[in-house]
SEBA-146058 format. One record per residue (C-alpha): residue number from 1; x, y, z; residue in three letters. Coordinates in Angstrom, 2 decimals. Last residue first. Layout:
! residues N
(r NUM, (X, Y, Z), 'ALA')
...
END
This chain:
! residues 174
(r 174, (46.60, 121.40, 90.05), 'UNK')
(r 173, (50.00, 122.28, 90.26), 'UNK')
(r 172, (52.26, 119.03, 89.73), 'UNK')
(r 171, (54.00, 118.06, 92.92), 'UNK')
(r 170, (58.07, 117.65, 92.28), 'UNK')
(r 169, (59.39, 114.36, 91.13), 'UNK')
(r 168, (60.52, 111.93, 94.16), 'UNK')
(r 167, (63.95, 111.72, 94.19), 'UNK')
(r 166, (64.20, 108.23, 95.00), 'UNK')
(r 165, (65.66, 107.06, 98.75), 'UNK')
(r 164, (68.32, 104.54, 99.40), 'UNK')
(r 163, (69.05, 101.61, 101.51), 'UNK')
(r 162, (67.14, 99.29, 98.88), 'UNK')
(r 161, (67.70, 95.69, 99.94), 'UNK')
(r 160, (71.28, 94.55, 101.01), 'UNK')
(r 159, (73.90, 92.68, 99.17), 'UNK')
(r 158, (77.06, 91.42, 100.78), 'UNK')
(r 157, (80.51, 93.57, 100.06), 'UNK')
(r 156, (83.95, 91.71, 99.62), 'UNK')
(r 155, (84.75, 94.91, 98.70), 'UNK')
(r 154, (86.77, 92.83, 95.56), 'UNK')
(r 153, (83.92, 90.96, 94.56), 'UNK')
(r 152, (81.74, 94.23, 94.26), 'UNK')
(r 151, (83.82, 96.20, 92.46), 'UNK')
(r 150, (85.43, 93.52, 90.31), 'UNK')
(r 149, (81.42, 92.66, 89.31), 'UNK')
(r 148, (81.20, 96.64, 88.43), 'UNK')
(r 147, (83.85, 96.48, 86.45), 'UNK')
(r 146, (86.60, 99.26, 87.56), 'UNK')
(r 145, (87.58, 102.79, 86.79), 'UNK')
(r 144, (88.88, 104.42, 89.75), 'UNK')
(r 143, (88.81, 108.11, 89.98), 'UNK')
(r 142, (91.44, 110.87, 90.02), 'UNK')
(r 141, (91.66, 114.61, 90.87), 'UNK')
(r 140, (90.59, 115.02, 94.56), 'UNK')
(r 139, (92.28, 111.85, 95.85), 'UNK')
(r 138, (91.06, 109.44, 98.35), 'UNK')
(r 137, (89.99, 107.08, 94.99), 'UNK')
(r 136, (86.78, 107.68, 94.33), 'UNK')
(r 135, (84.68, 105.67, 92.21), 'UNK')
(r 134, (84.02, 105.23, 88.79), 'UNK')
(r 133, (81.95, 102.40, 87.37), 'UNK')
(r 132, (83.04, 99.82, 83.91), 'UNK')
(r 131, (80.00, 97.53, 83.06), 'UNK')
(r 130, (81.08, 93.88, 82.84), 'UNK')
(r 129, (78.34, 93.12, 86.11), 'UNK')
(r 128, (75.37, 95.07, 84.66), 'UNK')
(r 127, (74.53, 98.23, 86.17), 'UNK')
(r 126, (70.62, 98.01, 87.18), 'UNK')
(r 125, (71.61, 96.53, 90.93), 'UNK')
(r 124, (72.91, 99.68, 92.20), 'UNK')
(r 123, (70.10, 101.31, 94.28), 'UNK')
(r 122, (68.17, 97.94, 94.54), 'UNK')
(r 121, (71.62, 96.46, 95.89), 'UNK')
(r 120, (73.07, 98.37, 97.60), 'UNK')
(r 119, (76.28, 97.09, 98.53), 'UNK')
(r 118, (77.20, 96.47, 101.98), 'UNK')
(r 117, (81.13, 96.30, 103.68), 'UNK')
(r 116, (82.09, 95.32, 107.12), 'UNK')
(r 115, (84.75, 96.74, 108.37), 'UNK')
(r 114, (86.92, 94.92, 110.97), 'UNK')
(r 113, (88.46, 93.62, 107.23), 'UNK')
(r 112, (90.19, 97.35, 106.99), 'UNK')
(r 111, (89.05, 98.85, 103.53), 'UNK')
(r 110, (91.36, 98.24, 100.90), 'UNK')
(r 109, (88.33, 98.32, 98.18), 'UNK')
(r 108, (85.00, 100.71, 98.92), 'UNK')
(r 107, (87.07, 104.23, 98.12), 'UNK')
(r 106, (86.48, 107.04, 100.40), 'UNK')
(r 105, (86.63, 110.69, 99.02), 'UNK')
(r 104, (84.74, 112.51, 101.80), 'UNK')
(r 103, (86.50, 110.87, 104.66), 'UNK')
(r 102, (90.17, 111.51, 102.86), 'UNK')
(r 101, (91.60, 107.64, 103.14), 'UNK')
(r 100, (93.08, 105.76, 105.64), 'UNK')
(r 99, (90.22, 104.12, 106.86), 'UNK')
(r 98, (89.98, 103.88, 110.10), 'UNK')
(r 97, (92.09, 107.31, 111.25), 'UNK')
(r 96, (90.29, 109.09, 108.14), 'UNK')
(r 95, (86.56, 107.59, 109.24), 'UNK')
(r 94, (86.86, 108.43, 112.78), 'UNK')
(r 93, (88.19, 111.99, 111.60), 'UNK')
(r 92, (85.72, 112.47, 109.42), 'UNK')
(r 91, (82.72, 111.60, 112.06), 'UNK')
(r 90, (80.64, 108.19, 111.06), 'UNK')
(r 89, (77.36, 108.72, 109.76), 'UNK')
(r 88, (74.91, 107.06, 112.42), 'UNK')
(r 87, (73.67, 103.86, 113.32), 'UNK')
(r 86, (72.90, 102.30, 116.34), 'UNK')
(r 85, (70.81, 98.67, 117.63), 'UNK')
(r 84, (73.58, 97.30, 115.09), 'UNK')
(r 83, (73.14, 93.79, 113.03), 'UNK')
(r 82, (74.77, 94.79, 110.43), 'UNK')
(r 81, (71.61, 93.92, 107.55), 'UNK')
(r 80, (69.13, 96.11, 110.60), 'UNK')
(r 79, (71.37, 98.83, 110.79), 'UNK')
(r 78, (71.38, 99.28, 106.97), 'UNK')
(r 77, (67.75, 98.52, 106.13), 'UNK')
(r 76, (67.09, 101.51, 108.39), 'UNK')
(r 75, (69.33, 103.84, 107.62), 'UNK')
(r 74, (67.89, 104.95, 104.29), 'UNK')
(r 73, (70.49, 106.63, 102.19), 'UNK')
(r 72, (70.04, 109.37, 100.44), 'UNK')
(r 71, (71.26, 109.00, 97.13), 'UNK')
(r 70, (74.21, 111.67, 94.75), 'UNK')
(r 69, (75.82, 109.09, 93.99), 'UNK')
(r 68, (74.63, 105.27, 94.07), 'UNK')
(r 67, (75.31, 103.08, 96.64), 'UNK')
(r 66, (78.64, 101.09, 98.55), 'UNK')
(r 65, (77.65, 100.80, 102.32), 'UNK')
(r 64, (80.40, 101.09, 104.73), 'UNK')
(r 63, (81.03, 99.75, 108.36), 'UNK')
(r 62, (82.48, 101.11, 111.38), 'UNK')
(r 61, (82.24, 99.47, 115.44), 'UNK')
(r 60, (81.17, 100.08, 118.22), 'UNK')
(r 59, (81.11, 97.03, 120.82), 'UNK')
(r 58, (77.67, 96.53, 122.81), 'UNK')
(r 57, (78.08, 92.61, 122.39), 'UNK')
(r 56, (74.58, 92.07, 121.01), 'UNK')
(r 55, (73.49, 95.05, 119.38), 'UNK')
(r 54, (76.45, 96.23, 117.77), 'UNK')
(r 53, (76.71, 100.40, 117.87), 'UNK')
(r 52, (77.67, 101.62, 114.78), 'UNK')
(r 51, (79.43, 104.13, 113.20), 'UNK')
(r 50, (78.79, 104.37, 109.26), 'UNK')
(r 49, (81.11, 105.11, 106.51), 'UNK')
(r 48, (79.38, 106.05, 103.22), 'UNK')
(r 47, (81.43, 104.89, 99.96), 'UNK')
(r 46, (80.35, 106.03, 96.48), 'UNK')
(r 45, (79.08, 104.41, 93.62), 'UNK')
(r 44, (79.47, 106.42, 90.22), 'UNK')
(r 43, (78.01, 104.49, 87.39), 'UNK')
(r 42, (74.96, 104.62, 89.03), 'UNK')
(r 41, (74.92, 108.51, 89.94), 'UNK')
(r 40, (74.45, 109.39, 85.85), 'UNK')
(r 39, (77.93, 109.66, 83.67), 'UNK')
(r 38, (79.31, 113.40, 82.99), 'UNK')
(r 37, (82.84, 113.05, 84.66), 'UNK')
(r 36, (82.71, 115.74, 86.78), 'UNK')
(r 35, (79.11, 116.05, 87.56), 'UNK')
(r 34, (79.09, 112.09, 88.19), 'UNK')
(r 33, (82.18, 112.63, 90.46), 'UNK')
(r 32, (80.49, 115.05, 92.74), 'UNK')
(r 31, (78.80, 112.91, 95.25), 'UNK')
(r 30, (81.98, 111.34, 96.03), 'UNK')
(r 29, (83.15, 114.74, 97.83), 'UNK')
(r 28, (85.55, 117.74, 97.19), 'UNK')
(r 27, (85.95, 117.40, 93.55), 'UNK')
(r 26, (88.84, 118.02, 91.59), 'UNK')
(r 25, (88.44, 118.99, 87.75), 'UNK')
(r 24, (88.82, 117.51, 84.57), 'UNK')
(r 23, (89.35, 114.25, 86.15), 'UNK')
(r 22, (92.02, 112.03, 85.90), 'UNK')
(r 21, (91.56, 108.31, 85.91), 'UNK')
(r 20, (93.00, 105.46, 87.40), 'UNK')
(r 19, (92.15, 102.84, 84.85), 'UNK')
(r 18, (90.83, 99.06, 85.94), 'UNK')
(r 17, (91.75, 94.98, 84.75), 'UNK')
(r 16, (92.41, 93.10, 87.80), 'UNK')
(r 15, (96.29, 90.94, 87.51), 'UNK')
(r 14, (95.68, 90.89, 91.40), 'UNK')
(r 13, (99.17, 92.68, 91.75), 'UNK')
(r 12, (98.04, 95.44, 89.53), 'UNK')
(r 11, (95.14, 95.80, 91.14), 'UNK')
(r 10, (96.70, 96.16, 94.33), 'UNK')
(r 9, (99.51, 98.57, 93.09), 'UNK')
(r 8, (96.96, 101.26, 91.31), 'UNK')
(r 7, (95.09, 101.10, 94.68), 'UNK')
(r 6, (98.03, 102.34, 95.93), 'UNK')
(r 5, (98.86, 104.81, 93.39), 'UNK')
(r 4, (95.38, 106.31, 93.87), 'UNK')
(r 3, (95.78, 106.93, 97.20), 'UNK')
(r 2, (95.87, 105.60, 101.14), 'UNK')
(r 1, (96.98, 107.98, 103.48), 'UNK')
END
């Protein structure tokens, strides 16, 4: 499996300036490392593995969108930026034997190139390019602490529209 001291490596190698960091406490999913690290869900992107279904050849295939913690994610805008006539969270074990890392704790860099990588970019697009984000690392008791712009130009990830949904605030009594 893939981990934090492999990542470490890579970085290292690509002279990329990041942290592995230890958190306070392990989490169990993505979604969590905001609560355990005390930033908001934008300085926290998180990896969600899709399986999908290409529309022209038929093939199936994964792919991973990089978006805010804690979001709901939109499918729509997904399957139509990877060209799929499917999409559907991809099953752990699809996404461990892919992958290589723990399916809940996916990081968006080392990813197999047969997997195409998005970035949300209405969900993520408010953290400025030299700002440092945490993401997971595989492991339940580190995170990666990267530049946003390394993030993204490492993931190799393309831009979509808004693949995520707003809170919306709770009705007011009238």
């Amino acid at each position: 499996m893939k981990d934090a001291l492999t990542i470490h490596r890579t970085l290292l190698e690509r002279e990329i300036a990041h942290e592995i960091v230890r958190l306070p406490r392990p989490i169990a999913h993505a979604d969590d490392l905001p609560g355990a690290l005390g930033l908001p869900p934008e300085r926290c992107p998180v990896t969600r593995m899709y399986h999908c279904l290409d529309a022209l050849r038929g093939e199936r295939f994964l792919a991973a969108l990089i978006t805010p913690a804690g979001s709901r994610t939109v499918l729509e805008p997904v399957r139509r930026a990877l060209g799929a006539r499917l999409i559907r969270p991809a099953r752990p074990d699809l996404i461990n034997s892919v992958t290589d890392y723990h399916a809940d704790l996916v990081c968006p860099l080392l990813l197999p190139d047969a997997v195409p990588v998005l970035i949300d970019r209405a969900g993520l697009g408010g953290v400025a390019p030299d700002e440092v984000v945490y993401t997971p690392t595989g492991e339940p008791l580190t995170a990666l602490a990267v530049r946003m712009a390394d993030l993204r130009e490492l993931s190799g990830a393309k831009p979509i529209g808004s693949a995520w949904e707003e809170e919306l605030p709770a009705a007011r009594p009238a």
